[in-house]
N, CA and C atoms as a LAMMPS dump frame, in Angstrom:
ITEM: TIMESTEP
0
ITEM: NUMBER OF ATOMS
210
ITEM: BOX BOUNDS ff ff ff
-5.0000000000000000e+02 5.0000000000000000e+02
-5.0000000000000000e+02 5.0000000000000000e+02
-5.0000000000000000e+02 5.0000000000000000e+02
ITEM: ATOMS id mol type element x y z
1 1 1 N -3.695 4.835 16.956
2 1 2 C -3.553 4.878 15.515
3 1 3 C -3.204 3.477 15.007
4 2 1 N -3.415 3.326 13.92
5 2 2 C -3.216 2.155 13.87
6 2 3 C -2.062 1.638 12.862
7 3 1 N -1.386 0.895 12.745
8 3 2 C -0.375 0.337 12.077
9 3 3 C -0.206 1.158 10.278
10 4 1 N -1.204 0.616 9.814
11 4 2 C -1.583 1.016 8.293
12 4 3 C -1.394 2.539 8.255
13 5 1 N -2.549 3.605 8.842
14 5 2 C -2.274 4.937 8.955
15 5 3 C -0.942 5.403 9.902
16 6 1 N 0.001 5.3 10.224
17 6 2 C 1.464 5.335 11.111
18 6 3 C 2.229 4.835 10.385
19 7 1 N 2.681 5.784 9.164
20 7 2 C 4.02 5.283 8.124
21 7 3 C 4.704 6.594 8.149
22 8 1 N 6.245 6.371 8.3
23 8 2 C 7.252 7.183 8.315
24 8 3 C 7.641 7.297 7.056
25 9 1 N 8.333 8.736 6.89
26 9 2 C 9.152 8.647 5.571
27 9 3 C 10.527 8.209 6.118
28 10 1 N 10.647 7.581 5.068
29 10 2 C 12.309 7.268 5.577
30 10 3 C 13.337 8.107 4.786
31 11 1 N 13.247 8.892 4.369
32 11 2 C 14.076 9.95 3.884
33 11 3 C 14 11.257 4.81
34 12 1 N 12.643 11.573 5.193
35 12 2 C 12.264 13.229 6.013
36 12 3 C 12.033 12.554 7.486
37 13 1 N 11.777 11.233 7.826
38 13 2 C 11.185 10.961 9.361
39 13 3 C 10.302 11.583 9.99
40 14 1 N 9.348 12.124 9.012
41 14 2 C 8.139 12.952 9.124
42 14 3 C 6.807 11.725 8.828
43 15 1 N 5.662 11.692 9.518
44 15 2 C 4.722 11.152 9.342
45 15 3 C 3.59 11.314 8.183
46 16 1 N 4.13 10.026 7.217
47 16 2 C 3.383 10.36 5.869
48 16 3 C 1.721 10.989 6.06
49 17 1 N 1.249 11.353 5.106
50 17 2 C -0.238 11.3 5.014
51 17 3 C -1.008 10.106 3.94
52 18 1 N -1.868 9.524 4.07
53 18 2 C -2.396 8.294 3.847
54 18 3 C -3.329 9.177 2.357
55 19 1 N -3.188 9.2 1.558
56 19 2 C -4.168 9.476 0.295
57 19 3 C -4.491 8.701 -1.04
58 20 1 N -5.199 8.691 -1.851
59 20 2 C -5.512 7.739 -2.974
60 20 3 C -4.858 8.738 -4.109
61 21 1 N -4.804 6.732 -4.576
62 21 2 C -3.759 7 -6.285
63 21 3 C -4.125 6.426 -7.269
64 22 1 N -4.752 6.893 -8.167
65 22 2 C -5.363 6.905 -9.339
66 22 3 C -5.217 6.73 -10.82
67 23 1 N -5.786 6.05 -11.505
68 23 2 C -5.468 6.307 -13.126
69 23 3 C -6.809 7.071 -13.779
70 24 1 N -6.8 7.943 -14.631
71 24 2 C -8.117 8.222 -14.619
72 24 3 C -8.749 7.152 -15.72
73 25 1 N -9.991 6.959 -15.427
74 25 2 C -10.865 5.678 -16.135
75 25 3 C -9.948 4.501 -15.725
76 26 1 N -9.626 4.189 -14.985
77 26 2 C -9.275 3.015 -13.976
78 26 3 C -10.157 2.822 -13.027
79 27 1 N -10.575 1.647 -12.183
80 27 2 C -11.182 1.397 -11.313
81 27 3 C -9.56 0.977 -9.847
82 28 1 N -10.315 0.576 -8.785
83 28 2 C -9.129 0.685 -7.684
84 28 3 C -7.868 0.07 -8.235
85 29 1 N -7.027 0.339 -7.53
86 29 2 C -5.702 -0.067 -7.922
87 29 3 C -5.753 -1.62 -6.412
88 30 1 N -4.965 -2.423 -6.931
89 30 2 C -4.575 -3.784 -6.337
90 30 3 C -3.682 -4.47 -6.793
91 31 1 N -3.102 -5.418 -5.404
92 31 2 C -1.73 -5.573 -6.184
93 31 3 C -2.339 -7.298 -6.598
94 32 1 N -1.903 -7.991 -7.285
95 32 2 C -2.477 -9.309 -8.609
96 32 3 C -1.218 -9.952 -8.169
97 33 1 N -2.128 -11.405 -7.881
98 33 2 C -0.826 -12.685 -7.435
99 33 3 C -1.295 -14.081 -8.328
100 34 1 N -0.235 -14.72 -8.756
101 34 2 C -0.711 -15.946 -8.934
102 34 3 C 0.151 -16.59 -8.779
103 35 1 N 0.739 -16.528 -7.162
104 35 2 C 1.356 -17.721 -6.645
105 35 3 C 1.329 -18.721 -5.599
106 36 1 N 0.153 -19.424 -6.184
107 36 2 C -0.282 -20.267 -5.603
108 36 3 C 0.554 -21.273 -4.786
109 37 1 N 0.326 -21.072 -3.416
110 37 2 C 1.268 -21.833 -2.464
111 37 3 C 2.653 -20.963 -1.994
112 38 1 N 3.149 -19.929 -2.303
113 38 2 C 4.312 -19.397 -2.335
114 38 3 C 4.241 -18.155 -1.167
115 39 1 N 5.178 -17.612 -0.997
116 39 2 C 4.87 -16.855 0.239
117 39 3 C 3.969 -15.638 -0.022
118 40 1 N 3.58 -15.195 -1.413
119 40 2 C 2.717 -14.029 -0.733
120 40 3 C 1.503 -14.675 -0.731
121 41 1 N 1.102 -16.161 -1.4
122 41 2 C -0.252 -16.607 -0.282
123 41 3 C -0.169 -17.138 0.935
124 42 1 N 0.915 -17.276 1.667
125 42 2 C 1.231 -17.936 2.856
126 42 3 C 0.781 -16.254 3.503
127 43 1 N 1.628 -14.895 3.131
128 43 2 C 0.757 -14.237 4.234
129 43 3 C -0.26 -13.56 3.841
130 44 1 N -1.385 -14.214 3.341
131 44 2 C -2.714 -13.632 3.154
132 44 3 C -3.03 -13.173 1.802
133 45 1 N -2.272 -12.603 1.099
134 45 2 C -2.394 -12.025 0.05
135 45 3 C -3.056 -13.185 -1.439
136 46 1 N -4.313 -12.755 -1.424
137 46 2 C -4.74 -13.079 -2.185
138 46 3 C -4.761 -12.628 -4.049
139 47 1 N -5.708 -13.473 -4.491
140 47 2 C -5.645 -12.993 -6.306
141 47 3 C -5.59 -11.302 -6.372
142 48 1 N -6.309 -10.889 -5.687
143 48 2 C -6.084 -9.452 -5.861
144 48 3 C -6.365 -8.978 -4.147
145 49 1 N -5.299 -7.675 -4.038
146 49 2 C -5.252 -7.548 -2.544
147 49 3 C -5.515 -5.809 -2.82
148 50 1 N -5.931 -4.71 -2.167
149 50 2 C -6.072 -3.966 -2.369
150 50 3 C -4.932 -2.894 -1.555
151 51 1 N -4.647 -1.681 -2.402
152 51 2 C -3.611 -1.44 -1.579
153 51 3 C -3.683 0.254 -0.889
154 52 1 N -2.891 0.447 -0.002
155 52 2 C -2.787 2.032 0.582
156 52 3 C -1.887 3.108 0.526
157 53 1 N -2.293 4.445 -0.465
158 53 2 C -0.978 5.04 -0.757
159 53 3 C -0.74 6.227 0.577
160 54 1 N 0.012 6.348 0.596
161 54 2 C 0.606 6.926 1.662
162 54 3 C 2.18 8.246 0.558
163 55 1 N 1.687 9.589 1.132
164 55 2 C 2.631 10.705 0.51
165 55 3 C 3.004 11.306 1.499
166 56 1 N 4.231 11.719 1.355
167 56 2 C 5.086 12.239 2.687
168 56 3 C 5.094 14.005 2.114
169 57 1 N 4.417 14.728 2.45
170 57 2 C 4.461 16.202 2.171
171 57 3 C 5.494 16.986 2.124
172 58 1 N 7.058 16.536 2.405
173 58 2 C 8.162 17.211 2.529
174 58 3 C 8.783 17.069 1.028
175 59 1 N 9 15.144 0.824
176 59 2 C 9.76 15.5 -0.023
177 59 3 C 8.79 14.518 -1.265
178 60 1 N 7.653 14.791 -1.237
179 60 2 C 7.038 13.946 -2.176
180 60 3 C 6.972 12.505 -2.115
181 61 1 N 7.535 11.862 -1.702
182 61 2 C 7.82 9.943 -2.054
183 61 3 C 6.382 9.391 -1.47
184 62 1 N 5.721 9.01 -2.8
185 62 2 C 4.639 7.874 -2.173
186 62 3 C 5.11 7.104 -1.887
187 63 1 N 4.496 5.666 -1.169
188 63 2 C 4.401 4.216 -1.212
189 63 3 C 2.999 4.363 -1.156
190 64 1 N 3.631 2.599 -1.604
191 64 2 C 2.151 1.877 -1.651
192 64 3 C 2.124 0.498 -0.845
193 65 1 N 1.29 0.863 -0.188
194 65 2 C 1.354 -0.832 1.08
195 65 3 C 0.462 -1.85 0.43
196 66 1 N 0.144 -2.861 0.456
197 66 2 C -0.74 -3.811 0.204
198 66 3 C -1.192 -3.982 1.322
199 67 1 N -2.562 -4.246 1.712
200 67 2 C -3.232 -4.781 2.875
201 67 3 C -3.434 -6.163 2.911
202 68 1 N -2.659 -6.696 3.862
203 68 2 C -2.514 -8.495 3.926
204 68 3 C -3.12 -8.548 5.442
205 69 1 N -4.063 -7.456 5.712
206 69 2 C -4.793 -8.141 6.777
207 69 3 C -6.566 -8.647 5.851
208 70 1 N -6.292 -8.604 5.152
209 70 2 C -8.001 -8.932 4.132
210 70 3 C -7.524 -10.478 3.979
C-alpha cells in the first residue's frame, strides 16, 4: 500500500478511506502557493499542487493531504 492511501485517524486509529471533496460547479480542489524560494517550494510544492481527501468512517474527520510527490 502505499504511503498516500495508509492514513490513520488519529482520534479512532482506524484506517481512513481515501475519497473526493467537492464544491459543486468547482473544478479540482488544489492547494495555491506563491512562495517563491520558501519551504513549501523547497519540498516540491508547486503554484498549484493537487490534493487527497481522506474520511475516517467512525467519527467523520476528513483531511486533506497535498501531494508533494508531483
Amino acid at each position: 500500500m502505499s504511503p498516500m492511501s495508509d492514513r490513520q485517524c488519529p482520534d479512532c486509529d482506524v484506517q481512513m478511506e481515501q475519497t473526493n471533496i467537492t464544491a459543486e460547479g468547482v473544478g479540482d480542489l488544489y492547494v495555491e502557493t506563491e512562495r517563491d524560494g520558501e519551504i513549501l517550494d523547497r519540498l516540491g510544492v508547486g503554484q498549484q499542487t493537487s490534493v487527497h481527501t481522506f474520511l475516517c468512517l467512525e467519527c467523520g474527520l476528513t483531511r486533506l493531504y497535498a501531494d508533494l510527490s508531483e
